[in-house]
C-alpha positions in Angstrom: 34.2 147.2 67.5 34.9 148.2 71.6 31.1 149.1 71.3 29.7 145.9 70.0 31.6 144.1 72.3 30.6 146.1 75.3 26.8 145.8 74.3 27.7 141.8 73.9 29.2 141.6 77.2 26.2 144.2 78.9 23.6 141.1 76.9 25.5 138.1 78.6 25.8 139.5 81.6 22.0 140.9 81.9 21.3 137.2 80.6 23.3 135.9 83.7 22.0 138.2 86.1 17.9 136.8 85.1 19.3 133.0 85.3 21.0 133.9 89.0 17.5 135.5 90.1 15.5 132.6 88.7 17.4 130.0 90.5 17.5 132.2 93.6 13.0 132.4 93.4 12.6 128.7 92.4 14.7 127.1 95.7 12.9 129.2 97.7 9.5 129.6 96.3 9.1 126.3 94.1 8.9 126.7 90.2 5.3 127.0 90.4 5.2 129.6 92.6 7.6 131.8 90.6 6.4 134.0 87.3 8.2 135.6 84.9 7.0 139.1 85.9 8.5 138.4 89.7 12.2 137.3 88.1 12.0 140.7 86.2 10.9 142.2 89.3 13.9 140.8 91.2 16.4 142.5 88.7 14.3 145.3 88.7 13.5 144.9 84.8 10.3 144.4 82.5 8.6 140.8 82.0 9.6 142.2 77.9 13.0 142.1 78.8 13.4 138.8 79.9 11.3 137.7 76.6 14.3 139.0 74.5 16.5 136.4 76.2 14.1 133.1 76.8 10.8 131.9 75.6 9.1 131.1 78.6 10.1 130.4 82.5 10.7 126.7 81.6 13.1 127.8 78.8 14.9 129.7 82.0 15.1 126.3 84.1 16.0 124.2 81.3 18.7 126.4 80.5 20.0 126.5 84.5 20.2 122.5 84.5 21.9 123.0 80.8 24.8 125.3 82.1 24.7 122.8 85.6 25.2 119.9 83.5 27.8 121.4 81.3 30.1 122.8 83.7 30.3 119.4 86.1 30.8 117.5 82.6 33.9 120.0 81.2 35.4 119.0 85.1 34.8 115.0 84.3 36.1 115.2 80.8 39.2 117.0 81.9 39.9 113.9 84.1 38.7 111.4 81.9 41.4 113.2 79.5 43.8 113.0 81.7 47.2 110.2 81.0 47.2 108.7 84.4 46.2 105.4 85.6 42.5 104.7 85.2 41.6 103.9 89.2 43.0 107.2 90.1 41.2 108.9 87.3 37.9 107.5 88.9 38.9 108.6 92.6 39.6 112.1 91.5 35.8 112.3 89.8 34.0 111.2 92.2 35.8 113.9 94.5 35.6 116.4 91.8 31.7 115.6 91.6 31.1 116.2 95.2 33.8 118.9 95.1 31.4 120.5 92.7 28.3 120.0 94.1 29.5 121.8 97.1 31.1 124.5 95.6 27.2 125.4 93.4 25.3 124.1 95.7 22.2 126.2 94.6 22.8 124.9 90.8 23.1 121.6 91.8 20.0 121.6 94.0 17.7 123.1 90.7 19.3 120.5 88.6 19.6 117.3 91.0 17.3 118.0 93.5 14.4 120.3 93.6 13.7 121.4 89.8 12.4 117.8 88.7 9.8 117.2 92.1 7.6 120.7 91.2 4.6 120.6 88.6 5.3 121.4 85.2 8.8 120.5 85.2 9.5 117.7 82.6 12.4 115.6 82.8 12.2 114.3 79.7 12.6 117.2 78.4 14.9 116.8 75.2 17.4 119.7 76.1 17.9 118.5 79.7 18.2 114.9 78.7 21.0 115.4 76.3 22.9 117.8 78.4 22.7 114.9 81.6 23.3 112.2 79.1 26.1 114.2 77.9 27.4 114.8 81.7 27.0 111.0 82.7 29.2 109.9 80.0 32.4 111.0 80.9 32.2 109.6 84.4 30.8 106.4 82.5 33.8 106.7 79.9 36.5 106.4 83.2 34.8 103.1 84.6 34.9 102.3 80.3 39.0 103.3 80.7 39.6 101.3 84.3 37.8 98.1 82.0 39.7 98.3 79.2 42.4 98.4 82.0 41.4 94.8 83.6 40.5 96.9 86.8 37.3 96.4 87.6 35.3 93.7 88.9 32.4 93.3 87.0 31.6 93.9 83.1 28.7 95.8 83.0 30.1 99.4 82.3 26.5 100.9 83.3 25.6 99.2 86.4 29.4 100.1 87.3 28.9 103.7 86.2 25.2 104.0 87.8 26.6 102.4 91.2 29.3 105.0 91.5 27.2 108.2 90.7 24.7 107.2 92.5 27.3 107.2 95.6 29.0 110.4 95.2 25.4 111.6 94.0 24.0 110.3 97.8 26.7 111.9 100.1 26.4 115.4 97.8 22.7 115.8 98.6 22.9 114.8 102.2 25.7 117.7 102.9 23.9 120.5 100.6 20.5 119.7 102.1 21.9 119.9 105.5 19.8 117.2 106.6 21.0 117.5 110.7 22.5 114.7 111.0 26.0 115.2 113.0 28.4 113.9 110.1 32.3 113.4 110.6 34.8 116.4 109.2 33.2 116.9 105.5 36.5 116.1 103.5 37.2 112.3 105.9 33.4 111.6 105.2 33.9 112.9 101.2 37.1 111.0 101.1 35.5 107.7 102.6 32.3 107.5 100.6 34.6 107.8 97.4 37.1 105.1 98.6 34.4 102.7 99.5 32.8 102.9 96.4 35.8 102.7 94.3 37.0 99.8 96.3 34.2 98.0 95.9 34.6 97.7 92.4 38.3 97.5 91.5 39.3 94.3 90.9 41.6 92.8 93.6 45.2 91.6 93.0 45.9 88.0 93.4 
């Protein structure tokens, strides 16, 4: 048993090691630009080997955006799960959003950012569409929670939802991009963009 779990854990972590290369060649060399035979030659491997794990490059990217999407979304649904008030729920994901972005900022470029703008890359694609869709929804089921609540201005859940992500979506690209601008203290800028987009849909007492 200690054997088969050690060759499990030398698979997963050989698996992890081509998906950490691949995202490392396609930020800085475009998806185009990037074979198979040059993410085996980053890990020092054959092209062979990294056929035993995925299909084809694009099976490698769709799977980056995949594990992208799915970590951010297990962060959302743990606050969407969460028993406190609704407005406060939405506050702490759109810091948690940024939050993340910051902290992955190479997975969140692939997946956000640069994957989609390079030839060949299909953002339709089935696998990545679910796993966003998937992702969306649980900041989409807080606005859903701060409605049911009587605290939003507004009744479309999805312009509400779109509005907000698109937000906390703006201010993460312009910090991982590092676009030159002189921006305030990162956390007072982070904390402002969040309040002025919650604000501006909470429903005002009185």
């Amino acid at each position: 048993m200690a054997v088969q779990q050690r060759r499990a854990r030398e698979r997963e972590n050989l698996r992890q090691e081509i998906l950490d290369a691949a995202r490392t060649l396609f930020l800085k060399n475009g998806f185009e630009n990037v074979s198979v035979r040059k993410i085996a030659d980053q890990i020092e491997y054959s092209p062979g080997t990294i056929y035993l794990y995925f299909r084809d490059k694009a099976d490698i990217f769709n799977t980056l955006c995949e594990e992208t999407f799915s970590k951010l979304a297990r962060r959302l649904k743990a606050i969407a799960d969460d028993s406190c008030d609704p407005i406060e729920k939405l506050r702490r994901a759109g810091r948690a959003y940024v939050d993340f972005a910051l902290h992955y900022p190479h997975h969140y470029q692939i997946t956000f950012i640069a994957g989609h703008k390079e030839k060949g890359i299909k953002p339709e694609d089935a696998r990545i569409q679910t796993a966003g869709v998937n992702c969306f929804n649980q900041m989409r089921l807080i606005v859903q929670q701060c409605r049911e609540a009587d605290q939003l201005q507004g009744e479309d859940i999805d312009e509400i939802s779109q509005a907000l992500w698109a937000a906390v979506h703006g201010v993460s690209t312009l910090l991982i991009t590092q676009c030159g601008f002189p921006f305030i203290e990162r956390s007072r800028l982070i904390e402002r963009v969040v309040d002025m987009a919650v604000e501006g849909v909470r429903k005002k007492s009185g």
